[in-house]
C-alpha positions, 0 to 999 in steps of 0.5 A, a space after each residue: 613703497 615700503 617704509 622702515 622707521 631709521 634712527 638718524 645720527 643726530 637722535 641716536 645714543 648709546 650703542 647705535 650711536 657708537 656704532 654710526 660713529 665708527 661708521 662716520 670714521 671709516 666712510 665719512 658717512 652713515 649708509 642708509 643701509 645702515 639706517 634700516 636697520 637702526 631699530 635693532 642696533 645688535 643686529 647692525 653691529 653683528 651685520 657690520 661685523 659680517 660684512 667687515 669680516 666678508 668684505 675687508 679682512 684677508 682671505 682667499 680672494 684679493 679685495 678687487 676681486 671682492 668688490 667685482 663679485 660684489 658689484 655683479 651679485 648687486 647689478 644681477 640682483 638689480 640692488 644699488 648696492 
């Protein structure tokens, strides 16, 4: 199994650090899909700012009907999330 090196809250500063605070507001937690990418903290903030964008802003689709690609894109893909 692979292993990616991964920032934890409690060692994190500046930037990444910010942005797991912003994360700790909006979810109650940190995802570790997050984590993996704590190395790069301008790529995170970009790959939040997609998936916020994508994901909870308005749009064509109704928020349910994101979540439902979401969750069968994942399960066909055989991705947890």
């Amino acid at each position: 199994m692979p292993f990616i090196q991964q920032i934890n809250e409690s060692e994190a500063t500046g930037e990444l650090a910010n942005i797991y605070e912003s994360c700790q507001q909006r979810a109650g937690f940190v995802a570790n899909i997050l984590k993996v990418q704590s190395q790069d903290p301008g790529m995170l903030r970009e790959s939040l700012r997609f998936y916020i964008r994508l994901m909870k802003s308005p749009n064509s689709l109704q928020a349910a009907q994101r979540e439902m690609l979401a969750a069968v894109v994942s399960n066909v893909n055989e991705c947890y999330y």
